[in-house]
N, C-alpha and C positions, 0 to 999 in steps of 0.2 A: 383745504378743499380736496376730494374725493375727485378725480377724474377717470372717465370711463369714452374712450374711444367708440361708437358704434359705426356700423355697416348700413350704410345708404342703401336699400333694397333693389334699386333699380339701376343703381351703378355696379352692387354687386353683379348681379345679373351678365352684367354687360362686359365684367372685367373676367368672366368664366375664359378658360378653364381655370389660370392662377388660384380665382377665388374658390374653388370648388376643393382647396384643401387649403388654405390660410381665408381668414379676417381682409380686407380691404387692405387695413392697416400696416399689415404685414409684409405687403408689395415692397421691394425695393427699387426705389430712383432716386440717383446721386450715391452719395457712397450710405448714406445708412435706411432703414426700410422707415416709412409714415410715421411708425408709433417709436421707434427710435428717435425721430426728430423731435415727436412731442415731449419725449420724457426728457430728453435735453436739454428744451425748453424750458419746458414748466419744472425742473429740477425733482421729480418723484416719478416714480413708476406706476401706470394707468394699467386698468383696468378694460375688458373688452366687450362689446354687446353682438353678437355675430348670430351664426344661424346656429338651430339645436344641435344639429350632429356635430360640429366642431366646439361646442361650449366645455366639454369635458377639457379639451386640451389647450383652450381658452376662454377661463372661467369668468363671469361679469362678478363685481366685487360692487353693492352697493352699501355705501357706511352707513351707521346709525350716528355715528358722532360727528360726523363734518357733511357741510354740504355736498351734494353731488351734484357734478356739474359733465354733460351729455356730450361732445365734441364728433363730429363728422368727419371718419377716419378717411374720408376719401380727400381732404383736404389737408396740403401740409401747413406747415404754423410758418407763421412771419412775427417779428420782436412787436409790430401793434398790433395783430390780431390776437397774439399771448394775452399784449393787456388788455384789450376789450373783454377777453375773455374773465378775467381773474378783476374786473370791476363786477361782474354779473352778479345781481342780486334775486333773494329768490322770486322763482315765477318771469322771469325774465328769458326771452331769447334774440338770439341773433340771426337775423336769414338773409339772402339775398336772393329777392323773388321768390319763389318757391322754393328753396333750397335751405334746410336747414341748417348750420351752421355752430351753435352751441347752444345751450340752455340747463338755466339750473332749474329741475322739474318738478314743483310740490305740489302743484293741481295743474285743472283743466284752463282756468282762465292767466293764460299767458300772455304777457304784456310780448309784442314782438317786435324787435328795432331792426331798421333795414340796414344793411350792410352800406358806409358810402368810403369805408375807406379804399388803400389800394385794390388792384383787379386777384380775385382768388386763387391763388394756386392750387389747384384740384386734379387728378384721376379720374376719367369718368369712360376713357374706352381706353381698347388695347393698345391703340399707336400712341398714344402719349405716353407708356412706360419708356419708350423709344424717343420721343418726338422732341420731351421735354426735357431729357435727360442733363446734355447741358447745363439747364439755368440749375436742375436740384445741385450738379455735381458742386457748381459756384458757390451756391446756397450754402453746403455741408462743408464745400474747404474753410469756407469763412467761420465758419459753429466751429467745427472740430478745431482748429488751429489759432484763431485765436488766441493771443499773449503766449503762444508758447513754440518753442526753436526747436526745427527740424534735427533729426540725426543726421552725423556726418555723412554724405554723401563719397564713396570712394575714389579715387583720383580717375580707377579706370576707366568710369563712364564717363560720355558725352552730356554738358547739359548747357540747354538752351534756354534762354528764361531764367526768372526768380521765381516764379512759382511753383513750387514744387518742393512737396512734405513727405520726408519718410519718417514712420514710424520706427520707434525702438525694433529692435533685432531685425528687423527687415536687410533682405540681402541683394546685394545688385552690384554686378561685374560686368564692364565691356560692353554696356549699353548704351542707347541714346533717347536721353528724354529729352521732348522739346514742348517746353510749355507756354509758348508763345501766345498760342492759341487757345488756350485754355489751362487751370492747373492742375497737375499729376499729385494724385496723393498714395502712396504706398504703406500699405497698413502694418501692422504689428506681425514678425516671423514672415512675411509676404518673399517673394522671390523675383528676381529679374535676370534670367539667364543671360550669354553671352551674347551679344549680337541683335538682341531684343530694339526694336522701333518701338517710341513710344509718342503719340504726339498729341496732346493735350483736346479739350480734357477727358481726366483716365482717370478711374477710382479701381484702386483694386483692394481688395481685401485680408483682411487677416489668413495667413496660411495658406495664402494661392499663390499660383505659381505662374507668371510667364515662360513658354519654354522659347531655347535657344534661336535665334533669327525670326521668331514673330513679330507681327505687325501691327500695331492697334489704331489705330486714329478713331478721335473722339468726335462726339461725347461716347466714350463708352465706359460701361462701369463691369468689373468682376466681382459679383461676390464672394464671400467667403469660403475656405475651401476648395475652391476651384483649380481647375490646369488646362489653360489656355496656348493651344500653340497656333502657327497657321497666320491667315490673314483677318481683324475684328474687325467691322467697319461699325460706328453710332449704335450697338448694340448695350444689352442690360442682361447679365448673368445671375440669377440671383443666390445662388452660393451653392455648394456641393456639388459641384456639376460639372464634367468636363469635355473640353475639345480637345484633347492635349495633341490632334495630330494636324499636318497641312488640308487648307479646305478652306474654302470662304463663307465667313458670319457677316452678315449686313444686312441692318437695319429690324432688327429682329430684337428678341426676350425669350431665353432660357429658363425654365423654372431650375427648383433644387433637382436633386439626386436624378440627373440628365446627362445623358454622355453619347457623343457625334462618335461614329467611326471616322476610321482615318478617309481624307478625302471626301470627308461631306462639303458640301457644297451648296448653299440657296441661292435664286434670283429675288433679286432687289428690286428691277425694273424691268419694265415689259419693254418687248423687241418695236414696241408702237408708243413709245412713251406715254402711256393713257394711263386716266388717274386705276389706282388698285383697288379691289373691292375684297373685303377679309370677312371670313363669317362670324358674324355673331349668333350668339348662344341667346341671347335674349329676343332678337328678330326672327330669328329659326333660317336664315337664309344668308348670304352674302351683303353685305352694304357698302357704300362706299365708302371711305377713307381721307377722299381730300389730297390724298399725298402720292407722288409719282414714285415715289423709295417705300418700299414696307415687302418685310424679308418674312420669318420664319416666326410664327408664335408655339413654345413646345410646353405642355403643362408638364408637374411633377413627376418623375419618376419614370417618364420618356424616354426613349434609345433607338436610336438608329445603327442598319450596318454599314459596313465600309463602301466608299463610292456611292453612298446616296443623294439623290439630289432630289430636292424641293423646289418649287416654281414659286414665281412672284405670289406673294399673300397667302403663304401654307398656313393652317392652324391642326395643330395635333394637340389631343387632347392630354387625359392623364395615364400612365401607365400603358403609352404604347408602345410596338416595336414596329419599328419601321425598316424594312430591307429590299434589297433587291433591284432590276434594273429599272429603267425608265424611270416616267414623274411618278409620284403616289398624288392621291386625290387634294386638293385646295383643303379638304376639313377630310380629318382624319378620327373618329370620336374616341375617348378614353376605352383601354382596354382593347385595343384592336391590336389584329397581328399579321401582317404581310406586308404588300408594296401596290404598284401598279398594276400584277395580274389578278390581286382582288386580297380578301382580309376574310381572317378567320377571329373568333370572341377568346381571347387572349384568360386564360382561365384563373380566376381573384385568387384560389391559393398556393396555384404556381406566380403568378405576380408576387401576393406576399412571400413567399417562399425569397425571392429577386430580393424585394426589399430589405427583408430580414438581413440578406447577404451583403446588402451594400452599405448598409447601416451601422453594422460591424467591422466593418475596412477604414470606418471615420471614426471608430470608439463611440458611435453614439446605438440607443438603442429602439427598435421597432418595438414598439407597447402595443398594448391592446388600443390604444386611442387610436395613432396610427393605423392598426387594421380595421376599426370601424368605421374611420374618415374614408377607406380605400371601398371598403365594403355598400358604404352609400353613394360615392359616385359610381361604381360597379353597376351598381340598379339604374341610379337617374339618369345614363347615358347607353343603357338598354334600347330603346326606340331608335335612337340614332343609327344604331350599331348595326340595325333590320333593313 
């Protein structure tokens, strides 16, 4: 079978800014991102159905020789919904209520079975990159580790608990992990400097870095590439991206190529404990939440300077710069450039010019995809920006 991840339109929508430069699927929660778990899974690498302007740099593959079978990347996979999935015959789909779920597509008249097993694990707003992080991180220790034995842990750090995986070459001195409370998985070349907290559960990633007397308590996840110093609180990194100085993360999501000046700082909670309202991109306005904790959303390629502080429920979009004293606004939109005395239109080929530069510090490379991706949310967060 041919499988193809697609983007839920209206979840898209709602998971902006993230999505406004990756696939749904491409979100990371727990230690690996949506479409990593699927291929896990389902043991082959999938294929993605997303919006035009990101198609070039994530292409839809539909086979002539195997069936093709449609799966809703805002949902991750569970060992029976795999097999419901891989019983599908053609003309067949899966939904629960309105919600589609999978389907093998050869016409219009689709036989549709209701979903009655376990409750779905899905993506469908911002605070659940954050909210759920937890249950993915358990989810992915148990995938990833599975029948196979940790590397030695070195004498000098502290460990609390049995759970807790590190990956080959990963390095860690004079730390303390306690995974009591959840488990620490430490990825491949990853690092844990001296004096580093760590208390469960944490995913951290291939080639990132804890710096010395950081803090983390989970759920929080770093992804890859990353340099993490300071105090983490249930926060999701999602790789390239760094805090590396003191300052407090809580309850918050980092995109990629992101980086905190020293002493940044968010609120988490309001000085009146009252639920938090965060803006959404698909509402056009603030919404509620639900939840008394909810910190900082930063889309790609974001930065801030040193001693900046964000208020309870900030969402900043993509490619902005944020500096300066005082709060900055609760939505900050992509491409903006100032603080709380006001914002100027952060100009697309001095950004990419940024990108190009940061891209090259990791050995990876800014293509033309990349600045077409940048060049269209550049335009569609035009009105905002007025």
């Amino acid at each position: 079978m041919n499988y193809i991840l697609f983007d839920d339109i209206l979840v898209r929508e709602h998971l902006l800014p993230f999505t406004f430069t990756r696939p749904v699927c491409d979100i990371r929660i727990g230690i690996l991102t949506i479409r990593e778990k699927w291929e896990h899974e389902l043991g082959k690498k999938v294929s993605i159905k997303t919006a035009k302007y990101l198609s070039a740099k994530h292409p839809e593959f539909i086979s002539t020789k195997e069936e093709n079978i449609w799966i809703n990347g805002s949902i991750l996979p569970s060992p029976e919904l795999v097999k419901a999935i891989k019983k599908l015959k053609s003309n067949e789909a899966i939904v629960s209520g309105n919600t589609p779920i999978a389907s093998m597509l050869s016409s219009k008249n689709m036989k549709l079975t209701q979903w009655k097993g376990e409750k779905l694990f899905r993506i469908e707003r911002l605070w659940d990159i954050f909210s759920k992080n937890g249950q993915a991180i358990e989810e992915d220790f148990s995938r990833l580790t599975k029948g196979r034995k940790s590397a030695i842990v070195p004498s000098t750090n502290t460990l609390i608990g049995k759970r807790i995986f590190i990956e080959k070459g990963a390095k860690l001195e004079c730390a303390i992990l306690n995974s009591t409370s959840g488990p620490i998985y430490i990825g491949k070349n990853a690092e844990v400097m001296e004096g580093a907290i760590l208390k469960g559960p944490i995913a951290l990633g291939e080639e990132s870095a804890i710096k010395a007397g950081a803090k983390l308590y989970g759920p929080t996840t770093v992804g890859p590439h990353s340099k993490v110093g300071g105090e983490v609180n249930n926060s999701v990194i999602f790789g390239y991206s760094n805090k590396g100085h003191d300052g407090f993360l809580g309850n918050s999501v980092i995109g990629e190529w992101c980086n905190l000046g020293a002493d940044t700082n968010n609120s988490n909670l309001k000085n009146n404990y009252s639920e938090v309202k965060l803006w959404d991109y698909a509402a056009g306005k603030a919404v509620s939440t639900g939840l008394t904790f909810c910190g900082l959303i930063m889309g790609d390629h974001s930065k801030c300077g040193i001693n900046t502080m964000f208020n309870t429920g900030t969402v900043v979009g993509v490619s902005a710069n944020v500096y300066g004293g005082g709060f900055p606004p609760k939505f900050v939109p992509s491409f903006s450039w100032g603080g709380s005395e006001g914002f100027t239109t952060y100009k697309l080929e001095k950004a990419c010019e940024t990108a190009e530069r940061v891209f090259e510090r990791r050995h990876e490379k800014f293509d033309k995809d990349e600045k077409e991706i940048l060049a269209y949310v550049f335009s569609a967060e035009a009105n905002n920006r007025k």
